[in-house]
mmCIF file as Biopython writes it, N, C-alpha, C and O atoms, coordinates in Angstrom:
data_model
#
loop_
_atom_site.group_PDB
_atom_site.id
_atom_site.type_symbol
_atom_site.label_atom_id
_atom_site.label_alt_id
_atom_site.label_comp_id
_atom_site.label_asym_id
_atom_site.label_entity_id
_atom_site.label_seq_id
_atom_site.pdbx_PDB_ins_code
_atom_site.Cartn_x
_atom_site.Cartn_y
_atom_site.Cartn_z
_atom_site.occupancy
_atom_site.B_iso_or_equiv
_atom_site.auth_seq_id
_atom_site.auth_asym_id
_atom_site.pdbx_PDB_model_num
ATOM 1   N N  . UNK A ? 1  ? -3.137  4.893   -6.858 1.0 0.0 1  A 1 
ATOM 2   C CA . UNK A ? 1  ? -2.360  4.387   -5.740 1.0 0.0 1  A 1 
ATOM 3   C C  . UNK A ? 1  ? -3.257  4.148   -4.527 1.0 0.0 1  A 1 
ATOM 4   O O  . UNK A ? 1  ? -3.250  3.047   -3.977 1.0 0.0 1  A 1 
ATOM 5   N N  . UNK A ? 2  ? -4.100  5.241   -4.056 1.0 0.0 2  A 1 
ATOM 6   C CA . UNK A ? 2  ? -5.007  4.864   -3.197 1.0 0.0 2  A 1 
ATOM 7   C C  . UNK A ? 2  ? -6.582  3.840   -3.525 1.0 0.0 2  A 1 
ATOM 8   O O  . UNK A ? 2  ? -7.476  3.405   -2.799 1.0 0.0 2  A 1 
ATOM 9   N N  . UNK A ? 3  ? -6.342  3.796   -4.730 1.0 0.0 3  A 1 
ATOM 10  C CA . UNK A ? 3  ? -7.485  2.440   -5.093 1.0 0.0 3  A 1 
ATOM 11  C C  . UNK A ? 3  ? -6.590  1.192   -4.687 1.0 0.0 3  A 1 
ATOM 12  O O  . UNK A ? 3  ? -7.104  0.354   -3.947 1.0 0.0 3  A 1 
ATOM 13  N N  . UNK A ? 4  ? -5.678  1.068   -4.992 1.0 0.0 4  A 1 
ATOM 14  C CA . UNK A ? 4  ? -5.032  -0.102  -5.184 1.0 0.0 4  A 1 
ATOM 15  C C  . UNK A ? 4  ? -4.644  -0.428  -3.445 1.0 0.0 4  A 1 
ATOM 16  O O  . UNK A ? 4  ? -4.634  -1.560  -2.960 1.0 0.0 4  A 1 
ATOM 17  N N  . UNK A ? 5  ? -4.388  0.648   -2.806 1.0 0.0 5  A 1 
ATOM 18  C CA . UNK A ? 5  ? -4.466  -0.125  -1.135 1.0 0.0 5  A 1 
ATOM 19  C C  . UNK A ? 5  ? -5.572  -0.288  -0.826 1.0 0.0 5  A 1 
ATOM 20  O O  . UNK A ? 5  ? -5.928  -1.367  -0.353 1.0 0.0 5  A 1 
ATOM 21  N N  . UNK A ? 6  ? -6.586  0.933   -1.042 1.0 0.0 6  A 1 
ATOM 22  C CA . UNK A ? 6  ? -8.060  0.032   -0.558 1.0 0.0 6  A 1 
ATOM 23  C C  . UNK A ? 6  ? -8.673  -0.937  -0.852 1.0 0.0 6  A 1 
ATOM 24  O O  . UNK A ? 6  ? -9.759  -1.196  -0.334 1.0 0.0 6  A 1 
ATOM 25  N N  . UNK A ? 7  ? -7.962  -1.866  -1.975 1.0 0.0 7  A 1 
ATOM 26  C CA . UNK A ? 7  ? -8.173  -2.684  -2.610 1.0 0.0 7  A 1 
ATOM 27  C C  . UNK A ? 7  ? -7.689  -4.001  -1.650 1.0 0.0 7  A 1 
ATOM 28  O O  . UNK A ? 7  ? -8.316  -4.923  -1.128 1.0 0.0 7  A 1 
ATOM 29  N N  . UNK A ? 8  ? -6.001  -3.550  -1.688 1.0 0.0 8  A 1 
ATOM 30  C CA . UNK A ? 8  ? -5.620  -4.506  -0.930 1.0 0.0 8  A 1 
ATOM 31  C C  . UNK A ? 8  ? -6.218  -4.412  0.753  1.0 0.0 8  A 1 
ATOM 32  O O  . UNK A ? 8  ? -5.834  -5.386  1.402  1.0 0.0 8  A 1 
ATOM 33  N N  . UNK A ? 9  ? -6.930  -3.592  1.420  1.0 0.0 9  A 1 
ATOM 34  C CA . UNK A ? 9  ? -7.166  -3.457  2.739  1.0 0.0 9  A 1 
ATOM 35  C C  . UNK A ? 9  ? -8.650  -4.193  2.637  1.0 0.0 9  A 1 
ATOM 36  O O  . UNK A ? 9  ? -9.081  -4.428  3.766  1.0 0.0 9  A 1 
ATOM 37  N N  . UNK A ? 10 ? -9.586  -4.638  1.524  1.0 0.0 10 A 1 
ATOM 38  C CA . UNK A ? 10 ? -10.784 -5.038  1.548  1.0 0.0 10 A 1 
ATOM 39  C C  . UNK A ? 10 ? -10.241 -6.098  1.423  1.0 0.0 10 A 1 
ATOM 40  O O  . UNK A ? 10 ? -10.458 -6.777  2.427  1.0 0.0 10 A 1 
ATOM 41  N N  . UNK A ? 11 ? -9.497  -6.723  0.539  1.0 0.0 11 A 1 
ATOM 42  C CA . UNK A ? 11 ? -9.364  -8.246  0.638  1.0 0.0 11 A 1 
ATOM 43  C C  . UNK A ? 11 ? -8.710  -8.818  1.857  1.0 0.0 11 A 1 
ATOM 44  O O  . UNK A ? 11 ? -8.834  -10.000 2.177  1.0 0.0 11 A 1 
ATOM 45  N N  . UNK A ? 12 ? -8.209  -8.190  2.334  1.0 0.0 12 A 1 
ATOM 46  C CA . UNK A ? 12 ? -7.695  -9.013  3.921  1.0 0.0 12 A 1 
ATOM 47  C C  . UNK A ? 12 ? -8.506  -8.832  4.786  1.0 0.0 12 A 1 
ATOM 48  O O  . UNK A ? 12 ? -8.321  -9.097  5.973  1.0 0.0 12 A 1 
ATOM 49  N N  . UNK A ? 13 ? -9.903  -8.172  4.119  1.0 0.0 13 A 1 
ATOM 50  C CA . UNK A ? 13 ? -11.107 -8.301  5.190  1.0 0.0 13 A 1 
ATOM 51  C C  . UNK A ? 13 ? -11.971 -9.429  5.036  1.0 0.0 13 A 1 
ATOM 52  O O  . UNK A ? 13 ? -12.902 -9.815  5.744  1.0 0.0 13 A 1 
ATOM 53  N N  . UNK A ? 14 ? -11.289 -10.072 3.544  1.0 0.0 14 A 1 
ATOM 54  C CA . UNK A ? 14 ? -12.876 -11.049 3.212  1.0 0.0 14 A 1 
ATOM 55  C C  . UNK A ? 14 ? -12.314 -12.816 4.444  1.0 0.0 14 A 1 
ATOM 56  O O  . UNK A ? 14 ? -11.384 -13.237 5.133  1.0 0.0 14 A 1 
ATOM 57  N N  . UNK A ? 15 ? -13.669 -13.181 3.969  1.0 0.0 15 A 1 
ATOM 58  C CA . UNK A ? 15 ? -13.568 -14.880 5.261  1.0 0.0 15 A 1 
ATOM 59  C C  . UNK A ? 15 ? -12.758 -15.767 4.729  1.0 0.0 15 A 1 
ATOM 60  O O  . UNK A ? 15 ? -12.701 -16.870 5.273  1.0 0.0 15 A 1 
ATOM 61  N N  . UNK A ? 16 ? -11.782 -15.449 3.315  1.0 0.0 16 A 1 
ATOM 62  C CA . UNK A ? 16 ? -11.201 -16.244 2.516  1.0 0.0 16 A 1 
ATOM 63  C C  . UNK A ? 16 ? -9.831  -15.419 3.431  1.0 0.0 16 A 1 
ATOM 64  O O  . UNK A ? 16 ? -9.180  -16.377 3.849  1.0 0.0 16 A 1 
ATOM 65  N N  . UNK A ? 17 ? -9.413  -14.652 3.716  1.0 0.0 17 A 1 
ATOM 66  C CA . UNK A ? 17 ? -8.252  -14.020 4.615  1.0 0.0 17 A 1 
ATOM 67  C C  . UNK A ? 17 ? -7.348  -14.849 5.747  1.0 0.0 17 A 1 
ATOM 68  O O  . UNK A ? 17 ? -6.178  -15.041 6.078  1.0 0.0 17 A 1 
ATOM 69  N N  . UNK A ? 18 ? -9.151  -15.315 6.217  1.0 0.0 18 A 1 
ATOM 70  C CA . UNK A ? 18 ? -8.191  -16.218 8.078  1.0 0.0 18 A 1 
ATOM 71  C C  . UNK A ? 18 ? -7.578  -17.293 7.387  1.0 0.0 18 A 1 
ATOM 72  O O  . UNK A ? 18 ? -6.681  -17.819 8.047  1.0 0.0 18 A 1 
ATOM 73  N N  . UNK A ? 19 ? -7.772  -17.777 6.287  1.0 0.0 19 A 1 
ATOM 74  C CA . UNK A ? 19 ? -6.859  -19.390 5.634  1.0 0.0 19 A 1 
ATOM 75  C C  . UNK A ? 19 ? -5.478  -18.987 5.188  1.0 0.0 19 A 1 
ATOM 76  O O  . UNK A ? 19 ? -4.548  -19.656 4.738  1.0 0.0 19 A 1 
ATOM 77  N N  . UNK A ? 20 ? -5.571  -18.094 5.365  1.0 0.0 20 A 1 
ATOM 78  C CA . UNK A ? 20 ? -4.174  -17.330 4.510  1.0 0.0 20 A 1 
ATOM 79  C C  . UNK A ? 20 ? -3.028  -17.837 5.819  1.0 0.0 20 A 1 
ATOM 80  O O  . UNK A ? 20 ? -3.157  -17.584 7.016  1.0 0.0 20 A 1 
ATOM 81  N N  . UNK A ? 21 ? -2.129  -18.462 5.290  1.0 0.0 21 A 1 
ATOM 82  C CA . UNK A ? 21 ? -0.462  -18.895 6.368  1.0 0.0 21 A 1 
ATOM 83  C C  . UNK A ? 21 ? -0.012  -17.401 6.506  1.0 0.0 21 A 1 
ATOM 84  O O  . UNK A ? 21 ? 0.120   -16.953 7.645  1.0 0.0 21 A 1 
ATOM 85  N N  . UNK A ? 22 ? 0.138   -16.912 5.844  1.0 0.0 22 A 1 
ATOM 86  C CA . UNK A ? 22 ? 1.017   -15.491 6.167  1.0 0.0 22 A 1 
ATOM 87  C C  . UNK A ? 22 ? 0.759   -14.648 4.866  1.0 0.0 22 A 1 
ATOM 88  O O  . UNK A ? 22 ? 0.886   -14.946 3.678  1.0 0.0 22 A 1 
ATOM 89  N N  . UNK A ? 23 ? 0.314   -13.387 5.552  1.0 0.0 23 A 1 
ATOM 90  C CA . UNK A ? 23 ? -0.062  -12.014 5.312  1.0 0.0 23 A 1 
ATOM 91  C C  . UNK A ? 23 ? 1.305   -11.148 5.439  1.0 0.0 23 A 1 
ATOM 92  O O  . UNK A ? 23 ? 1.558   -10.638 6.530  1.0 0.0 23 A 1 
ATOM 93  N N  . UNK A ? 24 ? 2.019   -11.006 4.556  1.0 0.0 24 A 1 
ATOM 94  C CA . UNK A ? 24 ? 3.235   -9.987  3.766  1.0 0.0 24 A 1 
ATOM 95  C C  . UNK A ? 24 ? 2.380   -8.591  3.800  1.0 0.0 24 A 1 
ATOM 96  O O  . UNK A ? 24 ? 1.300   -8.226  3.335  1.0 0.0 24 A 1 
ATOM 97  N N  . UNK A ? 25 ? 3.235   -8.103  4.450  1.0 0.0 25 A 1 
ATOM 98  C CA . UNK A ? 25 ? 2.424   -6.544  4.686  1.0 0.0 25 A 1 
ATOM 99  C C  . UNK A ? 25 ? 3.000   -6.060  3.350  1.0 0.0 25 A 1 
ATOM 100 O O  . UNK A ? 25 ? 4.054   -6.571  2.969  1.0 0.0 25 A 1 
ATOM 101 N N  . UNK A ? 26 ? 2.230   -4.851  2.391  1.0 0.0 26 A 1 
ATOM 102 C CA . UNK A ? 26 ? 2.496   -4.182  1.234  1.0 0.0 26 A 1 
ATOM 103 C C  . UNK A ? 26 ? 3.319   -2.646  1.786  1.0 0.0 26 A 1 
ATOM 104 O O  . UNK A ? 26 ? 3.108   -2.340  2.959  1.0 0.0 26 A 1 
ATOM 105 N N  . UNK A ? 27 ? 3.882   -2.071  1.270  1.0 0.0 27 A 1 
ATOM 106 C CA . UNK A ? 27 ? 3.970   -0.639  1.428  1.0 0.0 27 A 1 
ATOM 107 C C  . UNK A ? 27 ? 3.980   0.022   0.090  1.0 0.0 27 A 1 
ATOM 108 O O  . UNK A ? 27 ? 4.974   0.161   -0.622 1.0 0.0 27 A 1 
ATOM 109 N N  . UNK A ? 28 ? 2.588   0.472   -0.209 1.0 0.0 28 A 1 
ATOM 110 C CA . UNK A ? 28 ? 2.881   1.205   -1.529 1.0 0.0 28 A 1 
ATOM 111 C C  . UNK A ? 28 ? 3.368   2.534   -1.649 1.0 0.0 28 A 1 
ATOM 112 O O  . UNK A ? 28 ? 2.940   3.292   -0.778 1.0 0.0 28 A 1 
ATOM 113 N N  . UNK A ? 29 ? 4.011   2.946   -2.340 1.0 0.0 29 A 1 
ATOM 114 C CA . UNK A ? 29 ? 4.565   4.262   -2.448 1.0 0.0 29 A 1 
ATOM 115 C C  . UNK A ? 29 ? 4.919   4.753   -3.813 1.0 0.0 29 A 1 
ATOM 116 O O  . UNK A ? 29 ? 4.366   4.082   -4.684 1.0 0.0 29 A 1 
ATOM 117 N N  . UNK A ? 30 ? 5.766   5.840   -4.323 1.0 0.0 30 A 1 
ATOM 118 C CA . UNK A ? 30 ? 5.922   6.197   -5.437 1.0 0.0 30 A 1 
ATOM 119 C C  . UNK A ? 30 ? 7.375   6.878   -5.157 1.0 0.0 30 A 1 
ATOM 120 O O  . UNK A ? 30 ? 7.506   7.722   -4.271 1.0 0.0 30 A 1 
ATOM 121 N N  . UNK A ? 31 ? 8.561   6.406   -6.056 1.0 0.0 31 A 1 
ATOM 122 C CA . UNK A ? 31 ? 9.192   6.933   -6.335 1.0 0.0 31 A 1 
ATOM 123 C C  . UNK A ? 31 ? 9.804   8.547   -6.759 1.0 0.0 31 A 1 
ATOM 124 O O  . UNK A ? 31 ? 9.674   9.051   -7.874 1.0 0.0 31 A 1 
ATOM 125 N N  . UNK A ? 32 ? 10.299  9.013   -5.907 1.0 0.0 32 A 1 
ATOM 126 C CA . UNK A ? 32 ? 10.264  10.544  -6.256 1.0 0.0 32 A 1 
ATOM 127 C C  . UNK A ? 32 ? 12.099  10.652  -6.054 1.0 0.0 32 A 1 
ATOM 128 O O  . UNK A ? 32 ? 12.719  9.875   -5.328 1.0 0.0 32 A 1 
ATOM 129 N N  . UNK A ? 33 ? 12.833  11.914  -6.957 1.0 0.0 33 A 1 
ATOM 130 C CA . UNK A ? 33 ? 14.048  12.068  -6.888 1.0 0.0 33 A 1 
ATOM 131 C C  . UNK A ? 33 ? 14.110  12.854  -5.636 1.0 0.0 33 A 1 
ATOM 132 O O  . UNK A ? 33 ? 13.019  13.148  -5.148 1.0 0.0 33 A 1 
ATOM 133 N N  . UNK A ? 34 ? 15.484  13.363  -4.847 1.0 0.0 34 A 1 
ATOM 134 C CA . UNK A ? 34 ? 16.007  14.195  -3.845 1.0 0.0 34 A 1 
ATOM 135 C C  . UNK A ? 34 ? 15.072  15.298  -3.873 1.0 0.0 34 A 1 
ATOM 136 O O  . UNK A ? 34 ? 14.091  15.455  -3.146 1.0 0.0 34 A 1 
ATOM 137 N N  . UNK A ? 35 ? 15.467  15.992  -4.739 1.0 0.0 35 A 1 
ATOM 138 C CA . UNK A ? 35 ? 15.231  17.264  -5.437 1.0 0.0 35 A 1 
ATOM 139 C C  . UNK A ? 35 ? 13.749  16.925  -5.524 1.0 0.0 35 A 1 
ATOM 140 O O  . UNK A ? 35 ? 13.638  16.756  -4.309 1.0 0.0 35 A 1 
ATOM 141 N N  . UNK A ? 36 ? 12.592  16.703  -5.953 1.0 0.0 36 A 1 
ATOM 142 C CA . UNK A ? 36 ? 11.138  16.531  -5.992 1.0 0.0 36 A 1 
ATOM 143 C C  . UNK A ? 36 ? 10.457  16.564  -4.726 1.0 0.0 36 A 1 
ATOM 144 O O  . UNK A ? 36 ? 9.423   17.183  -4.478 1.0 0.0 36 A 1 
ATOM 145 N N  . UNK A ? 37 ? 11.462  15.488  -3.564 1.0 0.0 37 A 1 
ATOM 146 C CA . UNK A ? 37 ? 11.055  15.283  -2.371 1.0 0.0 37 A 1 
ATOM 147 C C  . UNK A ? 37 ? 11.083  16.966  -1.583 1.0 0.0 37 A 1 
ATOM 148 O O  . UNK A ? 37 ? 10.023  17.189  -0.999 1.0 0.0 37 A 1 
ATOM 149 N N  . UNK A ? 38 ? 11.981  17.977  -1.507 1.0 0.0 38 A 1 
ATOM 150 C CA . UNK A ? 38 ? 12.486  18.751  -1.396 1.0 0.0 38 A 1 
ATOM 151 C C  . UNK A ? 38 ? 11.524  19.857  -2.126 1.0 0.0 38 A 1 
ATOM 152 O O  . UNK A ? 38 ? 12.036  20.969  -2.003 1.0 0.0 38 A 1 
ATOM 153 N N  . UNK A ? 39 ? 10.865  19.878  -2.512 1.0 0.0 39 A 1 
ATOM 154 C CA . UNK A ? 39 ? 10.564  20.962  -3.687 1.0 0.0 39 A 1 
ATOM 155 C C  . UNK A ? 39 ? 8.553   20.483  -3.040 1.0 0.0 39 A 1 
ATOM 156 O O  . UNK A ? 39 ? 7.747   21.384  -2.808 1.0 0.0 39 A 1 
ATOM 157 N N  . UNK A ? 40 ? 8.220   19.094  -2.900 1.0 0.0 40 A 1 
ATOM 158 C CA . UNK A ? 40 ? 7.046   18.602  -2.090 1.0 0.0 40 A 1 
ATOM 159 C C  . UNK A ? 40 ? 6.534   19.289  -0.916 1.0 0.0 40 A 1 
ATOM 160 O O  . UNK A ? 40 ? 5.373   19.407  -0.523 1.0 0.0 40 A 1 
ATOM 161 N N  . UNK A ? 41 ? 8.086   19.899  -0.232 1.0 0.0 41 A 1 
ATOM 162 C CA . UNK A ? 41 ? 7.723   20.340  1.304  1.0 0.0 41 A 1 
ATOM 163 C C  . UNK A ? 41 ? 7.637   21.363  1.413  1.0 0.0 41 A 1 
ATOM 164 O O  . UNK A ? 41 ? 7.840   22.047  2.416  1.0 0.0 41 A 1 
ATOM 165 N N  . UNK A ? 42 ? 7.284   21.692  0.289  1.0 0.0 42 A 1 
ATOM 166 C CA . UNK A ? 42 ? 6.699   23.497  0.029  1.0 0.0 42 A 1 
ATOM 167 C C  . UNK A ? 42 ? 8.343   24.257  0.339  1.0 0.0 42 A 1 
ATOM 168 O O  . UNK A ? 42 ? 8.479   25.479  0.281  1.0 0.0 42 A 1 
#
């Protein structure tokens, strides 16, 4: 998960970036139930 944003955070660094019309921000995350989220926060 964290390869894959630093991935996406290097390519909106390259000189092929400024041609881009519009940059869609990503939000990656991972699915977790109630109960998991809850059980995460110690």
């Amino acid at each position: 998960l964290m390869a894959f944003q630093e991935l996406i955070m290097q390519l909106r660094e390259t000189k092929v970036s400024k041609y881009v019309v519009r940059d869609t921000p990503m939000i990656v995350c991972v699915y977790k139930g109630v109960e998991d989220i809850i059980k995460s926060l110690g």
